[in-house]
NULO-294966 format. One record per residue (C-alpha): residue number from 1; x, y, z. Coordinates in Angstrom, 2 decimals. Each point is the difference from the previous one (the first is absolute). Example, Ala and Ser with C-alpha at 12.3 -4.5 7.8 and 13.67 -1.06 7.14 Angstrom:
% NULO-294966
<rec><pos>1</pos><px>12.30</px><py>-4.50</py><pz>7.80</pz></rec>
<rec><pos>2</pos><px>1.37</px><py>3.44</py><pz>-0.66</pz></rec>
//
This chain:
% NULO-294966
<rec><pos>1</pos><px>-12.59</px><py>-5.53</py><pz>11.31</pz></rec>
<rec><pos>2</pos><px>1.09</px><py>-1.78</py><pz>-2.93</pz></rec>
<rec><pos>3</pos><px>3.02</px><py>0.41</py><pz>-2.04</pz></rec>
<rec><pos>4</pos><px>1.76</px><py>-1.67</py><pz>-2.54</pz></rec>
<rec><pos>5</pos><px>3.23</px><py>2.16</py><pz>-0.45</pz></rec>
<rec><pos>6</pos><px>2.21</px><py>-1.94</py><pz>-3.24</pz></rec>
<rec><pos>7</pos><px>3.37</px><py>0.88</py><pz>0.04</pz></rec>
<rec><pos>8</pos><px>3.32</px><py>-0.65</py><pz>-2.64</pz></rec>
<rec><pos>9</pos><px>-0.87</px><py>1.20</py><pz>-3.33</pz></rec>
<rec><pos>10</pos><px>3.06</px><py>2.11</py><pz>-1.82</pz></rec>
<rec><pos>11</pos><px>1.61</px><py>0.40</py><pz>-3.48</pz></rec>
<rec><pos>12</pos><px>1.78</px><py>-3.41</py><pz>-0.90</pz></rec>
<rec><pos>13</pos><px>1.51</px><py>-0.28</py><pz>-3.53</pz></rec>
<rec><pos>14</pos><px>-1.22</px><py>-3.18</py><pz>-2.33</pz></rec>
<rec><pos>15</pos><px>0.72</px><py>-3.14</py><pz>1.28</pz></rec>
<rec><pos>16</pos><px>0.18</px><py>1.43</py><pz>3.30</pz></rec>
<rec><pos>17</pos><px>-1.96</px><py>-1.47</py><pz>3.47</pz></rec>
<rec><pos>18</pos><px>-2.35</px><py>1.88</py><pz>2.62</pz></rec>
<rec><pos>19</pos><px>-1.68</px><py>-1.69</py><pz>2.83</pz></rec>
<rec><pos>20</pos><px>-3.15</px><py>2.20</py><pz>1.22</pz></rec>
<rec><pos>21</pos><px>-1.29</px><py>-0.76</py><pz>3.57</pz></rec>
<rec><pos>22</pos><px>-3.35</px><py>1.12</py><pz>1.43</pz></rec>
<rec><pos>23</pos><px>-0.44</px><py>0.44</py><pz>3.77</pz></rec>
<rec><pos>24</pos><px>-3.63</px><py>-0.59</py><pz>0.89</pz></rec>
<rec><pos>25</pos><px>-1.62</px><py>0.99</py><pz>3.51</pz></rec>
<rec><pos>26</pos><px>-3.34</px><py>0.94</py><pz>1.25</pz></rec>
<rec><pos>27</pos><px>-1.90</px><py>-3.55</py><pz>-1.37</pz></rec>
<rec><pos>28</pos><px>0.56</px><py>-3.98</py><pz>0.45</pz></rec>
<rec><pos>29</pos><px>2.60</px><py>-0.23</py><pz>-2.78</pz></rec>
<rec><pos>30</pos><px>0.70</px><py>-3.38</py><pz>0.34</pz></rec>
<rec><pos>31</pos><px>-3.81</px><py>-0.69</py><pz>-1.08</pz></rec>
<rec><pos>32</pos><px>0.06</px><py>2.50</py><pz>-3.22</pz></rec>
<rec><pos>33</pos><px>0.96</px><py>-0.89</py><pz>-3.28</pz></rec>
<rec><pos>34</pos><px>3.19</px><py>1.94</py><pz>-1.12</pz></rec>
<rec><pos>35</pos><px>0.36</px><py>1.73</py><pz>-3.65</pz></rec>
<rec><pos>36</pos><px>2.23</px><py>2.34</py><pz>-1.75</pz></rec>
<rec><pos>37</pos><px>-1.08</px><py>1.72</py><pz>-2.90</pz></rec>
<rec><pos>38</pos><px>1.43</px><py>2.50</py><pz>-2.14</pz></rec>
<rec><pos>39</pos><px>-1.30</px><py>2.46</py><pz>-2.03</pz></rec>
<rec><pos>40</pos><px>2.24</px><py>2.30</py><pz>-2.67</pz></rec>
<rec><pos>41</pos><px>-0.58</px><py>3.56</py><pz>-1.46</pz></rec>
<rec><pos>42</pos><px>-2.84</px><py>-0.08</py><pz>-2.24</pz></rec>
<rec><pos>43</pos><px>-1.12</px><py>-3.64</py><pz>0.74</pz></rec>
<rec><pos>44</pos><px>-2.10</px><py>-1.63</py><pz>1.87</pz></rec>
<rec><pos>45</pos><px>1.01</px><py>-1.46</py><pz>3.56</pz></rec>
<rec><pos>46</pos><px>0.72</px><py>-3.55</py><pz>-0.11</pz></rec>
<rec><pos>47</pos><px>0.63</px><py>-3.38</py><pz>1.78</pz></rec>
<rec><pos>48</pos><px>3.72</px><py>-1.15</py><pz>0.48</pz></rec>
<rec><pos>49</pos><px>-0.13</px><py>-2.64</py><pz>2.25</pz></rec>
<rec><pos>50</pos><px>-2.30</px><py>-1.81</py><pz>2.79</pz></rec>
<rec><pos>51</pos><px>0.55</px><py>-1.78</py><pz>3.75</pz></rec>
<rec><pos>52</pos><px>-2.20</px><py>-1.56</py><pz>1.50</pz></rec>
<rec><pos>53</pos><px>-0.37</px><py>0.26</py><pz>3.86</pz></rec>
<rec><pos>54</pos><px>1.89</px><py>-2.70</py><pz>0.88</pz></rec>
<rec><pos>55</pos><px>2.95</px><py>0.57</py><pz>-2.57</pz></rec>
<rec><pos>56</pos><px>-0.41</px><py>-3.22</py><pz>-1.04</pz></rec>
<rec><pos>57</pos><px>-1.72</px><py>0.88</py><pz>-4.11</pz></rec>
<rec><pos>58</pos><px>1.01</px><py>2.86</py><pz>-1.74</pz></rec>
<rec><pos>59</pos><px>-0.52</px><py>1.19</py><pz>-3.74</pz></rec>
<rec><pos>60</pos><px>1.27</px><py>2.39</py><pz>-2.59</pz></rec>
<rec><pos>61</pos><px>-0.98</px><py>2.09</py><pz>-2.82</pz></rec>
<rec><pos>62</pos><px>1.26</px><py>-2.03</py><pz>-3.25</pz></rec>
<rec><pos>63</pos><px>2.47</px><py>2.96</py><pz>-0.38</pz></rec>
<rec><pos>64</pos><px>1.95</px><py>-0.16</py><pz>3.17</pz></rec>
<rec><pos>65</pos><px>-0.03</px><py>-3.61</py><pz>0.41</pz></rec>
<rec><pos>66</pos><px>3.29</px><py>-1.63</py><pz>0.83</pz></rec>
<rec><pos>67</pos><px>1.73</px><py>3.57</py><pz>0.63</pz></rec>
<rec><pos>68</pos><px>-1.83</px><py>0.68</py><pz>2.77</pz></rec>
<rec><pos>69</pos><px>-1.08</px><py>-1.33</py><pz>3.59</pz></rec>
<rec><pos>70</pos><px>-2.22</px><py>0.57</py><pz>2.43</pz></rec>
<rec><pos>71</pos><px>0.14</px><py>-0.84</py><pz>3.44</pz></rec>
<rec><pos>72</pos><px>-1.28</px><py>0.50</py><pz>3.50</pz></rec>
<rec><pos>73</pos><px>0.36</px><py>-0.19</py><pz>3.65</pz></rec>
<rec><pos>74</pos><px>-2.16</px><py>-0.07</py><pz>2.63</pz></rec>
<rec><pos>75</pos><px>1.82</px><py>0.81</py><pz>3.01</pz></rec>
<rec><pos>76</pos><px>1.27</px><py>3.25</py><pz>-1.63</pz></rec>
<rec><pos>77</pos><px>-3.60</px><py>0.86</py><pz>-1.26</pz></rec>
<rec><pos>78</pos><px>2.46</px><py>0.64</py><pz>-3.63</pz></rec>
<rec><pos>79</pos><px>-0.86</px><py>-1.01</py><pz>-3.62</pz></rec>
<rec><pos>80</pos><px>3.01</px><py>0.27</py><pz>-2.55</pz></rec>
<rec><pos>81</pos><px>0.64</px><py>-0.07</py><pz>-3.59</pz></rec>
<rec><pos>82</pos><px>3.58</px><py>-0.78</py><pz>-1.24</pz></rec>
<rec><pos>83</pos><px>0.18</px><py>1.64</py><pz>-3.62</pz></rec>
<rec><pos>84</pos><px>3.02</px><py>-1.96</py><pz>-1.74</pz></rec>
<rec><pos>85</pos><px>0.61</px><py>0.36</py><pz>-3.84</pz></rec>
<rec><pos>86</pos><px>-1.22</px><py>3.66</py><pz>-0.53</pz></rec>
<rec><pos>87</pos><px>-1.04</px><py>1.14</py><pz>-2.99</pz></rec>
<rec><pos>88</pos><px>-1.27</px><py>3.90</py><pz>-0.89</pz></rec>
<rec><pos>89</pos><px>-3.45</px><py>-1.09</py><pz>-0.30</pz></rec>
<rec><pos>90</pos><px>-0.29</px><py>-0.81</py><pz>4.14</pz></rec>
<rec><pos>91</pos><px>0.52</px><py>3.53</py><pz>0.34</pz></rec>
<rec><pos>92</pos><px>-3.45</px><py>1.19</py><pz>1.89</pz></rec>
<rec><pos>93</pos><px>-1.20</px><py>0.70</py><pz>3.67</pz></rec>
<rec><pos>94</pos><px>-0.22</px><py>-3.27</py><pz>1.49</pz></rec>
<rec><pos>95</pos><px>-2.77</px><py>-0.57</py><pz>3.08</pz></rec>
<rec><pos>96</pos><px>-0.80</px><py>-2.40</py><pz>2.68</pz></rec>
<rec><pos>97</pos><px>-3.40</px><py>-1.43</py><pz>0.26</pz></rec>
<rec><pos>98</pos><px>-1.73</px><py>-2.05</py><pz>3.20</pz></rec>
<rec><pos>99</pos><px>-3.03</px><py>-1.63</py><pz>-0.93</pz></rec>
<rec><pos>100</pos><px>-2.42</px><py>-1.74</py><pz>1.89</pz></rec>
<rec><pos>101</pos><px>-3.76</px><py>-1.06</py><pz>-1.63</pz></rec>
<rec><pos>102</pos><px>-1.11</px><py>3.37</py><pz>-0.36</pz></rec>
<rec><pos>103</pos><px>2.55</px><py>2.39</py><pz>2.11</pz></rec>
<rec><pos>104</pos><px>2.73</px><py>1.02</py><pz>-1.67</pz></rec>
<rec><pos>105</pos><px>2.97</px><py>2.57</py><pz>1.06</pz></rec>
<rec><pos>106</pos><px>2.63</px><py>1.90</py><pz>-2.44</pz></rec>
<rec><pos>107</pos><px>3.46</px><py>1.30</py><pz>0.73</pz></rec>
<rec><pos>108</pos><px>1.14</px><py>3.49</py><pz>-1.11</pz></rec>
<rec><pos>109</pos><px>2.39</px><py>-1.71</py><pz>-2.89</pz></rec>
<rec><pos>110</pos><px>3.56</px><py>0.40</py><pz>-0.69</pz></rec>
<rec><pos>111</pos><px>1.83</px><py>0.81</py><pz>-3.28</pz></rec>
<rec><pos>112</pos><px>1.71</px><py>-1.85</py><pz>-1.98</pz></rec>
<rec><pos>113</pos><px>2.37</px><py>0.44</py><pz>-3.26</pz></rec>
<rec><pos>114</pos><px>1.85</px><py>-1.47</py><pz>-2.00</pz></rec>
<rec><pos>115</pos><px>2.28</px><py>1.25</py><pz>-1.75</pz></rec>
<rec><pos>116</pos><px>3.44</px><py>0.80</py><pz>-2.06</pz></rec>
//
């Protein structure tokens, strides 16, 4: 059975740091494409950030670009995203994505707001 279960979201005030982690199982993770999106009340979900399968290339959404960082590893079938730099606007449900060609799997999400 696959699951992506994401885990770490919170209230953190402005300026503040969060690092999500998503715990995949159930499919090859090391050959799947890793994503988190986001998607806020009202809007429309969206891409944050991009790894590829080997962690070696990622990419960002122009607005989260040198605040936060994606990572990955392998061996613990995980995907992160380390959220530095907060600002109110980040507050949404952030999700974990594995994509490969045309299979792809979503996690359940996990809040997150920010804050004063």
């Amino acid at each position: 059975q696959v699951q992506l279960v994401e885990s770490g979201g919170g209230l953190v005030q402005p300026g503040g740091s969060l690092r999500l982690s998503c715990v995949a199982s159930g499919f090859p993770f090391s050959t799947y494409v890793m994503s988190w999106y986001r998607q806020a009340p009202g809007k429309q979900r969206e891409l944050v950030a991009t790894v590829i399968s080997t962690g070696r290339s990622t990419s960002y959404a122009d607005s989260v670009k040198g605040r936060f960082t994606i990572s990955r590893d392998n061996v613990k079938n995980m995907v992160y995203l380390q959220m530095n730099s907060l600002k109110p606007e980040d507050t949404a449900v952030y999700y974990c994505k594995a994509t490969n060609w045309g299979t792809h799997y979503w996690g359940q999400g996990t809040q997150v707001t920010v804050s004063s």
